[in-house]
N, CA, C and O atoms as CSV, one atom per row, in Angstrom:
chain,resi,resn,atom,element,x,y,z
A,1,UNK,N,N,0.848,-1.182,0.000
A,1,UNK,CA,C,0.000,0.000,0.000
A,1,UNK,C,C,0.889,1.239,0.000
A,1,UNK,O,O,1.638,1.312,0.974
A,2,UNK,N,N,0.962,2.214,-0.877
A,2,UNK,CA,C,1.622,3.299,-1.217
A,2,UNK,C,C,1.112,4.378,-0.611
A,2,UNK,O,O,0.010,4.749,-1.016
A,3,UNK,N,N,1.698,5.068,0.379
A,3,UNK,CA,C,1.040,6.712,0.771
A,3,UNK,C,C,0.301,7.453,-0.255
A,3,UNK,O,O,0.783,7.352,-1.384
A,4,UNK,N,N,-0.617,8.083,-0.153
A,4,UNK,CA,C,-1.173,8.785,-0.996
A,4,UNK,C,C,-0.935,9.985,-1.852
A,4,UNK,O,O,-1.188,10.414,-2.978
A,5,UNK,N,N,-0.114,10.419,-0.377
A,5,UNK,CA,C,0.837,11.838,-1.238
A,5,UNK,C,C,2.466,11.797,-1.267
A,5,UNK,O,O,3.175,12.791,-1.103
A,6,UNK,N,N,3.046,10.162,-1.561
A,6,UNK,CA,C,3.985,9.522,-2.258
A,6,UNK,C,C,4.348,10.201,-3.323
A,6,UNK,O,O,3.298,10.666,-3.766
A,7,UNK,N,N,5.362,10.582,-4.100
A,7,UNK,CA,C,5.881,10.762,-5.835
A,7,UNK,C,C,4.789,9.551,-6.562
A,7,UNK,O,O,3.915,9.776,-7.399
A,8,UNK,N,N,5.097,8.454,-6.049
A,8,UNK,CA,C,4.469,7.351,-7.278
A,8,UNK,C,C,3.253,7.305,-7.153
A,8,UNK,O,O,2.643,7.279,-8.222
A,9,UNK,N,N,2.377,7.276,-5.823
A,9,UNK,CA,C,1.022,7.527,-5.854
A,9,UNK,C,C,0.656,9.004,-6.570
A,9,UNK,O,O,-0.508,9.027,-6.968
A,10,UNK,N,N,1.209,9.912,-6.751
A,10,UNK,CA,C,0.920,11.426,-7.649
A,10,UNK,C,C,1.171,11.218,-8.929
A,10,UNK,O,O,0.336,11.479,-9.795
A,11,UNK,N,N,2.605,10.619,-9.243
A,11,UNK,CA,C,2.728,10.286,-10.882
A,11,UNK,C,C,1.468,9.479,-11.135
A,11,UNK,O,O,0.553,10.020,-11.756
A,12,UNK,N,N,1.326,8.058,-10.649
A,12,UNK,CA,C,-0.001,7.379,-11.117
A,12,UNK,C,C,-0.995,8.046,-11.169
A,12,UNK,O,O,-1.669,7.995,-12.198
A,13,UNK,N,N,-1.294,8.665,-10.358
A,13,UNK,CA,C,-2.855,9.411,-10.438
A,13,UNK,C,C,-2.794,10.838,-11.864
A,13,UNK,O,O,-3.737,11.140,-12.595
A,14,UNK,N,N,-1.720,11.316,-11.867
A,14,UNK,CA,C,-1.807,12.434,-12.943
A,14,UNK,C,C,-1.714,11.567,-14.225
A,14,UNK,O,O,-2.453,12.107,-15.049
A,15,UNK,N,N,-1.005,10.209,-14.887
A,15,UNK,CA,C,-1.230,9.233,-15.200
A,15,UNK,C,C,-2.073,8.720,-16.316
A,15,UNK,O,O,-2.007,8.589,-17.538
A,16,UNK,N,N,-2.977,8.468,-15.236
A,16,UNK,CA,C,-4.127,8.043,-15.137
A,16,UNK,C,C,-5.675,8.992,-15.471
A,16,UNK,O,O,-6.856,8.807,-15.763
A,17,UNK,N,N,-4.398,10.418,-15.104
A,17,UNK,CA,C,-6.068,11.471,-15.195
A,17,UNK,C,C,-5.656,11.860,-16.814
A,17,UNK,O,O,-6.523,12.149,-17.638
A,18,UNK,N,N,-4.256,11.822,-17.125
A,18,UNK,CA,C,-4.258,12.459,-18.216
A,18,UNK,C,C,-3.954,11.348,-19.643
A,18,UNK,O,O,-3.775,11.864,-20.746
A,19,UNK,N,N,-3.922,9.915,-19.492
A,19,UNK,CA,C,-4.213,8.960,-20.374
A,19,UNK,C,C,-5.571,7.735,-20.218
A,19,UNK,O,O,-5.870,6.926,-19.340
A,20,UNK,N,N,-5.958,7.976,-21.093
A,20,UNK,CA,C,-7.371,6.801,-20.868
A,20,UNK,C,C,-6.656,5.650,-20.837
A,20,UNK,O,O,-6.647,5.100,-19.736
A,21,UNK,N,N,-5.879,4.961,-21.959
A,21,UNK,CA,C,-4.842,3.858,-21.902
A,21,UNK,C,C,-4.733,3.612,-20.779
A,21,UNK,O,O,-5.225,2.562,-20.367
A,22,UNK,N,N,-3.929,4.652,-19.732
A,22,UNK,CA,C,-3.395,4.482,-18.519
A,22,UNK,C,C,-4.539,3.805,-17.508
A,22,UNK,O,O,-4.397,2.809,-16.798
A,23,UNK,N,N,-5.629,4.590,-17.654
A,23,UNK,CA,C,-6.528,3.784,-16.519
A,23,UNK,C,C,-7.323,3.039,-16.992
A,23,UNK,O,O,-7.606,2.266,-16.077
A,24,UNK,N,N,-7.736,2.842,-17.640
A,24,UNK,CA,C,-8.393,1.454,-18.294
A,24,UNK,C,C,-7.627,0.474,-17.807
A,24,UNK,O,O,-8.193,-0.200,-16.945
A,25,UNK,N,N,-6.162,0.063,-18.154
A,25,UNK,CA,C,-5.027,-0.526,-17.106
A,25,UNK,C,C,-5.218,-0.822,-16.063
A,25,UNK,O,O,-5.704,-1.926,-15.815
A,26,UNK,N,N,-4.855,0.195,-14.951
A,26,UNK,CA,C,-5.640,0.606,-14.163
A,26,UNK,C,C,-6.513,-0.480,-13.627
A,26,UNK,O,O,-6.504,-1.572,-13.059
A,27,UNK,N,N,-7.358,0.553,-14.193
A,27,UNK,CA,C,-8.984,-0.129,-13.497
A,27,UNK,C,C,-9.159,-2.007,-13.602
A,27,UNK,O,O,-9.655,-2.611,-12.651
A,28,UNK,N,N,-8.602,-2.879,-15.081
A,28,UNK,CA,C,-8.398,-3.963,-14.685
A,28,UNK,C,C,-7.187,-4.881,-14.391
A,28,UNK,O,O,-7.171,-6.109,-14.485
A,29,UNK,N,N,-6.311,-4.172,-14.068
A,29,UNK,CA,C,-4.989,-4.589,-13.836
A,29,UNK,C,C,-5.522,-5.667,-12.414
A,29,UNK,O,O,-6.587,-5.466,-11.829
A,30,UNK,N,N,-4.662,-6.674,-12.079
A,30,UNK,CA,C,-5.093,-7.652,-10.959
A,30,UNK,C,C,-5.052,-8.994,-11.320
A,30,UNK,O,O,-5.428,-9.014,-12.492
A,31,UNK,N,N,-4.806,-10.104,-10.964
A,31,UNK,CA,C,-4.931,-11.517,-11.707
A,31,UNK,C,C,-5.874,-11.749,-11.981
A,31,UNK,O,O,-6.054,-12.325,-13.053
A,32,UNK,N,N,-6.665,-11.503,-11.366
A,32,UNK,CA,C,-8.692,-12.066,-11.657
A,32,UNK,C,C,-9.239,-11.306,-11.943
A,32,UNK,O,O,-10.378,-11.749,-12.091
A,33,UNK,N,N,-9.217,-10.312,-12.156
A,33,UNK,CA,C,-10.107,-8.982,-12.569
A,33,UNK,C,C,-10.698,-9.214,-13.758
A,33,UNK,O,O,-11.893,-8.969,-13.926
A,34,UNK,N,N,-9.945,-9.697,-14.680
A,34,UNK,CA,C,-10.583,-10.335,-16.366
A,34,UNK,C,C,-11.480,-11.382,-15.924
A,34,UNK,O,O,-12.684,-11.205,-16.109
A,35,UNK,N,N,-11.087,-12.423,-15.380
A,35,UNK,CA,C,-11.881,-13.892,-15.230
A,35,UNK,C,C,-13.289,-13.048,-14.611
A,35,UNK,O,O,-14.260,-12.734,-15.300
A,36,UNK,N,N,-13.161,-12.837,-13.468
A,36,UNK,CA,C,-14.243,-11.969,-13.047
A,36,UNK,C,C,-15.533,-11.516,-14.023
A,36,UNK,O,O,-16.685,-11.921,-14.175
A,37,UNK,N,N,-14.741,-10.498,-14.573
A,37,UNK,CA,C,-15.600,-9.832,-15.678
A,37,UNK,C,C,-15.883,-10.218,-16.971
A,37,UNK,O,O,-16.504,-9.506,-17.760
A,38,UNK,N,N,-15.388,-11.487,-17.259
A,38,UNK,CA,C,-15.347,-12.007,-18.295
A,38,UNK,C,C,-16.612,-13.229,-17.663
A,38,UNK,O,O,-17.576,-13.409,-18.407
A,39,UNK,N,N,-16.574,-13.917,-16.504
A,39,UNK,CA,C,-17.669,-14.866,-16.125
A,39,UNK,C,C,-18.936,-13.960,-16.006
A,39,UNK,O,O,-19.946,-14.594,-16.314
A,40,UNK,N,N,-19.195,-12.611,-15.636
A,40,UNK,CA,C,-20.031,-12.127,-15.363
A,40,UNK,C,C,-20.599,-11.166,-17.211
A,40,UNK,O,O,-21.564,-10.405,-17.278
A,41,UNK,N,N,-19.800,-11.479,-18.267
A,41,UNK,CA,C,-20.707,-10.933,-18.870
A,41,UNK,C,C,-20.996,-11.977,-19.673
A,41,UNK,O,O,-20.956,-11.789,-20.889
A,42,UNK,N,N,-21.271,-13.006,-19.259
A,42,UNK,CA,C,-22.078,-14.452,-20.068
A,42,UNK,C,C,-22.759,-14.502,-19.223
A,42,UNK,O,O,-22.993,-15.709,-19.170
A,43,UNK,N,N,-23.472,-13.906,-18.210
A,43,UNK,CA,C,-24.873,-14.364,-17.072
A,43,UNK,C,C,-24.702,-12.883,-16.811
A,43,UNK,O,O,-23.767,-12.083,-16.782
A,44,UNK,N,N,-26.689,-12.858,-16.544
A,44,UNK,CA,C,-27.029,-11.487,-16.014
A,44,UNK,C,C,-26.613,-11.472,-14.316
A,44,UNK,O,O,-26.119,-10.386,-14.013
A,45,UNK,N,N,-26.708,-12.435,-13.163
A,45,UNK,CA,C,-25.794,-11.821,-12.062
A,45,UNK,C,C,-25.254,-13.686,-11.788
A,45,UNK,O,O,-25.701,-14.724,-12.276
A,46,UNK,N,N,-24.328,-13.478,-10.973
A,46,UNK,CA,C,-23.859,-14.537,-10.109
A,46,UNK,C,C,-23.556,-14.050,-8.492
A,46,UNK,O,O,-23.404,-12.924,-8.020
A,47,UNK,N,N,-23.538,-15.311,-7.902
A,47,UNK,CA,C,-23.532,-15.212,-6.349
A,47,UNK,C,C,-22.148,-15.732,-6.084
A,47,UNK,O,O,-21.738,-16.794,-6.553
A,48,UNK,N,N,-21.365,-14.841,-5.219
A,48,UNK,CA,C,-20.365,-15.080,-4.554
A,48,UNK,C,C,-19.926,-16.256,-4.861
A,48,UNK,O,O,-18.892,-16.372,-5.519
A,49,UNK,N,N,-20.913,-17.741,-4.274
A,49,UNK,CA,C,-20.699,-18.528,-4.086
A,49,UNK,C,C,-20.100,-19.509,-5.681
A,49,UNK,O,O,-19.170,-20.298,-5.849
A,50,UNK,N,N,-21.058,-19.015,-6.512
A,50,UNK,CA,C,-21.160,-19.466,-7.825
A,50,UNK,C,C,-19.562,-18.564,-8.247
A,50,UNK,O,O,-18.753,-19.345,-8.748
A,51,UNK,N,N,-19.313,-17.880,-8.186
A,51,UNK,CA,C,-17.909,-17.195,-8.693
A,51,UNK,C,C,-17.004,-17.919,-7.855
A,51,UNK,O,O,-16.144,-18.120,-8.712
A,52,UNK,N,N,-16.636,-18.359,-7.019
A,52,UNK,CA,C,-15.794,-18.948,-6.321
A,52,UNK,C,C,-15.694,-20.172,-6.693
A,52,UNK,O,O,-14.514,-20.450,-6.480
A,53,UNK,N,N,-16.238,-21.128,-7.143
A,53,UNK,CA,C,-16.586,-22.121,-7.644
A,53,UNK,C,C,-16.305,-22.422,-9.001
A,53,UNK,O,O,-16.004,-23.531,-9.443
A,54,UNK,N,N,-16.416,-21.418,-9.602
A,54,UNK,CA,C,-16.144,-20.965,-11.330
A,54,UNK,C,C,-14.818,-20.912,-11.354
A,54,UNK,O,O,-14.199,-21.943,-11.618
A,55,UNK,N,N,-14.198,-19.825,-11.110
A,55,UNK,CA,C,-13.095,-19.295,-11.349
A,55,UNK,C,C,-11.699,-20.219,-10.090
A,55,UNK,O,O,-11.444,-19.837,-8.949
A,56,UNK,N,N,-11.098,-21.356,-10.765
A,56,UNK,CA,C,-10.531,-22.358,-10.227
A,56,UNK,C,C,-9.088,-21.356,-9.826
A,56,UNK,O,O,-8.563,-20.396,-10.392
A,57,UNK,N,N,-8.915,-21.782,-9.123
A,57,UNK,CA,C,-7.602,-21.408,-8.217
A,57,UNK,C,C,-7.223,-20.076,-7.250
A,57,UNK,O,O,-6.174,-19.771,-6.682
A,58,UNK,N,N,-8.819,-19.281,-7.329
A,58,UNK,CA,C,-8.579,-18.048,-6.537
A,58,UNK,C,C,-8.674,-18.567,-4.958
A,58,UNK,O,O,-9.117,-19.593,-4.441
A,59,UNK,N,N,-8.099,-17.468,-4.491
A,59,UNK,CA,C,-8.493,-17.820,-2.909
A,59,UNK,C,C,-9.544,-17.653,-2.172
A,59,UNK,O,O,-9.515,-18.759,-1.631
A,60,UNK,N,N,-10.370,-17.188,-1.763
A,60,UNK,CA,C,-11.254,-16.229,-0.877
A,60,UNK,C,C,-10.969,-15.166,-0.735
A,60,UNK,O,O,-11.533,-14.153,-1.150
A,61,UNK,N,N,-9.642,-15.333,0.145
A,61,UNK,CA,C,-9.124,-13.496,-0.056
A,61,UNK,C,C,-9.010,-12.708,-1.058
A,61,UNK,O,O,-9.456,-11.565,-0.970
A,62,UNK,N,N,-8.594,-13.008,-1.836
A,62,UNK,CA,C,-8.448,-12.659,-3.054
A,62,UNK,C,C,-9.581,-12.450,-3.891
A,62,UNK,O,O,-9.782,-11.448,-4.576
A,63,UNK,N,N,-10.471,-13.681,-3.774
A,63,UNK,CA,C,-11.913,-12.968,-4.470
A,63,UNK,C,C,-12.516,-11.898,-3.751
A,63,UNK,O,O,-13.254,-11.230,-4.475
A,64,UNK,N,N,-12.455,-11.535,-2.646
A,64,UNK,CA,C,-13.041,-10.584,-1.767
A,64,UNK,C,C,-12.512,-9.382,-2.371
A,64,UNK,O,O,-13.183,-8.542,-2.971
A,65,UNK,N,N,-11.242,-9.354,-2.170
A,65,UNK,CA,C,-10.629,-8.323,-2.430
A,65,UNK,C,C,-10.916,-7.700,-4.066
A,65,UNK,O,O,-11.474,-6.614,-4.226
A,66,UNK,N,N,-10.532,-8.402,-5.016
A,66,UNK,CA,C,-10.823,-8.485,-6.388
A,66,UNK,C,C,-12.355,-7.960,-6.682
A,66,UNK,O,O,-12.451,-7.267,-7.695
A,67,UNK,N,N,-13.833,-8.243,-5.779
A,67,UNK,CA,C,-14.887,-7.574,-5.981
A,67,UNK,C,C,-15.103,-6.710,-5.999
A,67,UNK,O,O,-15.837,-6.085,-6.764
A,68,UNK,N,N,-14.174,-6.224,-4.645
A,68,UNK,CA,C,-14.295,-4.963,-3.593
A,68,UNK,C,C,-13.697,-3.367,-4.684
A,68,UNK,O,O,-14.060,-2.192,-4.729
A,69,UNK,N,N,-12.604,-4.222,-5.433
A,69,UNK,CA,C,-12.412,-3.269,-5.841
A,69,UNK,C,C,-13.274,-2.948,-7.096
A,69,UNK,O,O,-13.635,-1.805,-7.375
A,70,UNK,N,N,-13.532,-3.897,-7.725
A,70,UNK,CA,C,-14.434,-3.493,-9.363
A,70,UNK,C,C,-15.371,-2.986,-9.185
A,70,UNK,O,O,-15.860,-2.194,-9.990
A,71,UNK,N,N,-16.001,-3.366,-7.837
A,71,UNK,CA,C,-17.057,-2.393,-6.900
A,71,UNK,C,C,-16.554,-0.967,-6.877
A,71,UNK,O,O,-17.002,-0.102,-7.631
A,72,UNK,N,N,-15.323,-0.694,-5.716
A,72,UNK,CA,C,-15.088,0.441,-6.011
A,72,UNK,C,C,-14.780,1.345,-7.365
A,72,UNK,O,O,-14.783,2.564,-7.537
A,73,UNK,N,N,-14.492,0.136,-8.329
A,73,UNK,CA,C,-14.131,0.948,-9.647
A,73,UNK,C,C,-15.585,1.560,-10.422
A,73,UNK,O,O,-15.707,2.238,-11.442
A,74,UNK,N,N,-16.491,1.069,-9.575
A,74,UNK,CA,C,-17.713,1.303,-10.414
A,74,UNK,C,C,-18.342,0.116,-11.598
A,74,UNK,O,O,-19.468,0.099,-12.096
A,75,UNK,N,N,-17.226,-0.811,-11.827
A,75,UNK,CA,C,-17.753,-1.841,-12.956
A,75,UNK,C,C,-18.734,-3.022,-12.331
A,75,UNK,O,O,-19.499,-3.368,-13.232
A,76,UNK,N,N,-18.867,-3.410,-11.695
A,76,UNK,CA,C,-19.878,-3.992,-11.013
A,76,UNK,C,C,-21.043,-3.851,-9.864
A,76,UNK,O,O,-20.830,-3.222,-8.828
A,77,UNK,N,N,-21.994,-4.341,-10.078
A,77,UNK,CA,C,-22.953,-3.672,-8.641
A,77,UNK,C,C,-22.870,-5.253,-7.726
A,77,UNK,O,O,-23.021,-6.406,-8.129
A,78,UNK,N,N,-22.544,-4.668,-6.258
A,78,UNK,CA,C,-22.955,-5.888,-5.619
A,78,UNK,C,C,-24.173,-6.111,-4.853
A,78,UNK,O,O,-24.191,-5.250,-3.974
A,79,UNK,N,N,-25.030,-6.735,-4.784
A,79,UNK,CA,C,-26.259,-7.107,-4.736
A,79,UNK,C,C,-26.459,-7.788,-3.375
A,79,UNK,O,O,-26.501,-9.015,-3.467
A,80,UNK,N,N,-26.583,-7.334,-2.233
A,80,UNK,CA,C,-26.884,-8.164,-0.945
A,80,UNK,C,C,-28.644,-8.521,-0.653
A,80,UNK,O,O,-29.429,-7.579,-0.758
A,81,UNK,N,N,-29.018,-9.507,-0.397
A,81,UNK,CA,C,-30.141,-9.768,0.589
A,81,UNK,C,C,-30.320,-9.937,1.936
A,81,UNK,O,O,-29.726,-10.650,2.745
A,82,UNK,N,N,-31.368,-9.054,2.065
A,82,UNK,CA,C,-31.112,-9.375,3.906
A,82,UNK,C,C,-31.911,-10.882,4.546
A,82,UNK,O,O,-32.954,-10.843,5.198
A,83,UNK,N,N,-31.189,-12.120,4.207
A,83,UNK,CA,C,-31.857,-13.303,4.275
A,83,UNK,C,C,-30.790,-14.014,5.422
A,83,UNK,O,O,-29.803,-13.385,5.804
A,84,UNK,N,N,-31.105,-15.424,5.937
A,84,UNK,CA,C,-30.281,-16.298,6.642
A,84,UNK,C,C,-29.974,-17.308,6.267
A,84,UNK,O,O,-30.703,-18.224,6.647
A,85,UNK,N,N,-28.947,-17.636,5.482
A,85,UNK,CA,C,-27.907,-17.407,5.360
A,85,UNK,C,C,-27.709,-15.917,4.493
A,85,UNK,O,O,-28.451,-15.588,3.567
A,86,UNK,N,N,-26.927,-15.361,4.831
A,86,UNK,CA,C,-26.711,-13.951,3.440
A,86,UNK,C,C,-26.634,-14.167,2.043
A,86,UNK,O,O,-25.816,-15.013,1.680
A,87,UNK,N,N,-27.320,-13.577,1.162
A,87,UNK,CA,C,-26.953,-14.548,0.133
A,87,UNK,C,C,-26.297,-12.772,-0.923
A,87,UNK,O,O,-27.067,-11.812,-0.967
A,88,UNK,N,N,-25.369,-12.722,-1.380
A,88,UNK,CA,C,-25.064,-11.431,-2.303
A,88,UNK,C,C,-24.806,-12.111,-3.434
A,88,UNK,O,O,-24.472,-13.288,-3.567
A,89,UNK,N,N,-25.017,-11.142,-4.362
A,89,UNK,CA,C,-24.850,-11.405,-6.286
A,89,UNK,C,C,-23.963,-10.269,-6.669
A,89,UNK,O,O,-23.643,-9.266,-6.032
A,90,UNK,N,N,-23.643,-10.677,-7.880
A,90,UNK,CA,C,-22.718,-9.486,-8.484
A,90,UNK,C,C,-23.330,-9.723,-9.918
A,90,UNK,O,O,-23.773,-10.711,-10.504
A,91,UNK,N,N,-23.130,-8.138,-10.290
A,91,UNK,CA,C,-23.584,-8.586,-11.804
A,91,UNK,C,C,-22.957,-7.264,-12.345
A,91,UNK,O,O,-22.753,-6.351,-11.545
A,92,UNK,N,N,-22.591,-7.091,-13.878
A,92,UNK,CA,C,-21.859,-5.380,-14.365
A,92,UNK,C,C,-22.465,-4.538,-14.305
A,92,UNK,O,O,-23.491,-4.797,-14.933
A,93,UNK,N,N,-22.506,-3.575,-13.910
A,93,UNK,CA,C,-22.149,-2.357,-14.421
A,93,UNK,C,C,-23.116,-1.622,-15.839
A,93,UNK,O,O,-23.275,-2.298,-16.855
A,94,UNK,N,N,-23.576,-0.501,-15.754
A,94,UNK,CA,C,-23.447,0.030,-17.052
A,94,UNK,C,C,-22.169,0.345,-17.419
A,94,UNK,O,O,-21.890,0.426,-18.615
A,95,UNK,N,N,-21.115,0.590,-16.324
A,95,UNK,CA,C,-20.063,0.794,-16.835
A,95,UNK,C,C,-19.270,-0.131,-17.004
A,95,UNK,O,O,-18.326,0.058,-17.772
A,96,UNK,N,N,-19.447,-1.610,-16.226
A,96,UNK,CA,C,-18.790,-2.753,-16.654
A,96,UNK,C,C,-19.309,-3.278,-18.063
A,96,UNK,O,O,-18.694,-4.090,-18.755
A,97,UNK,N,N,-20.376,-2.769,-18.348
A,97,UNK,CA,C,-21.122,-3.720,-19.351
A,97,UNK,C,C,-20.448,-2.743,-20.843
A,97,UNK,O,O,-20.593,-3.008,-22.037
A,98,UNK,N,N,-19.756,-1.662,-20.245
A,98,UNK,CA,C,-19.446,-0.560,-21.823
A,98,UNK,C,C,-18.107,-1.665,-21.765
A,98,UNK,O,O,-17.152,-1.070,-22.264
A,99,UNK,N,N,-17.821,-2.639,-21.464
A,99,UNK,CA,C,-15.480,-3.180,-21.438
A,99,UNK,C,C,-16.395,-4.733,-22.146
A,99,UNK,O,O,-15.711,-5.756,-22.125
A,100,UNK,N,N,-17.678,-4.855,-22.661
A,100,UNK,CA,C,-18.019,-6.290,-22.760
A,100,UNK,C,C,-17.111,-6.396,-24.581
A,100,UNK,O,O,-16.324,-7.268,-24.952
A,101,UNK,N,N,-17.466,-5.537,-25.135
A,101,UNK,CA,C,-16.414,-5.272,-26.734
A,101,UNK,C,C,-14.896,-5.498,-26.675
A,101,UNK,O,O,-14.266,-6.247,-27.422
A,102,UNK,N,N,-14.467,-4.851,-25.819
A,102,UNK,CA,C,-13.287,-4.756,-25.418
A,102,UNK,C,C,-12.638,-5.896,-24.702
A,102,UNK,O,O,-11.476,-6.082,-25.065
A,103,UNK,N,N,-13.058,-6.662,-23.830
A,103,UNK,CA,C,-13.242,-7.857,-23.206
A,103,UNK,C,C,-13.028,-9.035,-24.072
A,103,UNK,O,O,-12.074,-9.797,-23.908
A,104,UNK,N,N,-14.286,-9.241,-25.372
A,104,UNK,CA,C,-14.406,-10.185,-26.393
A,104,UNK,C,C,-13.055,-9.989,-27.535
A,104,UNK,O,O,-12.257,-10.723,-28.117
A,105,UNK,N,N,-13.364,-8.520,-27.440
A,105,UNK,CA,C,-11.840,-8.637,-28.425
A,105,UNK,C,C,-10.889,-8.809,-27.885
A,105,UNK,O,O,-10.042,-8.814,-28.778
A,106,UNK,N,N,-10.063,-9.079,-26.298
A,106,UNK,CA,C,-9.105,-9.008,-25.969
A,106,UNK,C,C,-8.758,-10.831,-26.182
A,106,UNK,O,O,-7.839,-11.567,-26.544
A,107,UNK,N,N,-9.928,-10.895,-25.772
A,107,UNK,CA,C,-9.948,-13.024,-25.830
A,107,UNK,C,C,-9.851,-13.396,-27.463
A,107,UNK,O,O,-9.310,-14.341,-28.038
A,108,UNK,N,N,-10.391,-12.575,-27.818
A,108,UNK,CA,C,-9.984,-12.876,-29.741
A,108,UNK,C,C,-8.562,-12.662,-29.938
A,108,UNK,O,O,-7.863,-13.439,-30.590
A,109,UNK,N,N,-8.146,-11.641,-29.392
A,109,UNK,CA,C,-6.336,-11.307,-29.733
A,109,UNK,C,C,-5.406,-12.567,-28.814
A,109,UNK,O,O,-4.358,-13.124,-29.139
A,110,UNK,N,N,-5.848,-12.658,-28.162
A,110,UNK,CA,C,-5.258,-13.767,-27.098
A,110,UNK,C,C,-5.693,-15.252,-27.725
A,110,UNK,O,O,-4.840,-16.139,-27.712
A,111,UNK,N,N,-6.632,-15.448,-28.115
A,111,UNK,CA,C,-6.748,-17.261,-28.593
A,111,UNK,C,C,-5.917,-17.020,-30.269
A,111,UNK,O,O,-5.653,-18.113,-30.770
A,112,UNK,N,N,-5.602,-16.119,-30.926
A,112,UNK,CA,C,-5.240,-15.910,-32.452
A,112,UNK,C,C,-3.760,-15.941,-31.988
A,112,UNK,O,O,-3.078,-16.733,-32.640
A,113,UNK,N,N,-3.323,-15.489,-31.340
A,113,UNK,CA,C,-1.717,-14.957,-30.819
A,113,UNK,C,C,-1.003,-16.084,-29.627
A,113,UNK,O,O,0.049,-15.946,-29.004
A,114,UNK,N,N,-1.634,-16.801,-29.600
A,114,UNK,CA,C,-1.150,-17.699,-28.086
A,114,UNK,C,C,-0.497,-19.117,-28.989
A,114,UNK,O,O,-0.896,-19.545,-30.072
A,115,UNK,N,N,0.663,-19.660,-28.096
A,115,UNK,CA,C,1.530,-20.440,-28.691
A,115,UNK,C,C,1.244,-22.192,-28.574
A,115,UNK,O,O,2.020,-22.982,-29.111
């Protein structure tokens, strides 16, 4: 975790404010952040439970963390019920759902280009 008013936390953020490239990056940079958003735009929502289950080799922590932020990035909404057991969903974004082009073409450049 980098101080906020760090050199590198200020370079990143000016960055970021002054290249789209840069934060698009950014915003899905992370090991799972693609798998994530890539399982969630073939189904309208999934549950925690169902993403954990899907996406083979994450941890818990790590999926927590990985929500928390696409949450904070704005690309996903997370969806709680107030039931017993808790049950929450995740599903995109209008703004996750604008990276679904971008997403498909990245998996097109990647299955054409891979060895």
């Amino acid at each position: 975790m980098r101080k906020s008013n760090s050199t590198n936390s200020i370079n990143k953020a000016q960055l970021e404010e002054d290249c789209g490239m840069a934060y698009t990056i950014s915003v899905l940079s992370g090991r799972w952040k693609l798998s994530i958003l890539a399982y969630l735009t073939r189904t309208e929502r999934m549950r925690y439970s169902e993403l954990k289950k899907t996406i083979t080799g994450i941890s818990e922590r790590m999926l927590i963390n990985q929500l928390r932020e696409l949450a904070e990035d704005g690309l996903i909404d997370r969806i709680s019920f107030p039931e017993v057991p808790p049950r929450v969903e995740y599903k995109l974004s209008s703004k996750g759902k604008s990276l679904t082009y971008i997403l498909n073409e990245m998996s097109k450049w990647g299955k054409n280009n891979q060895e």
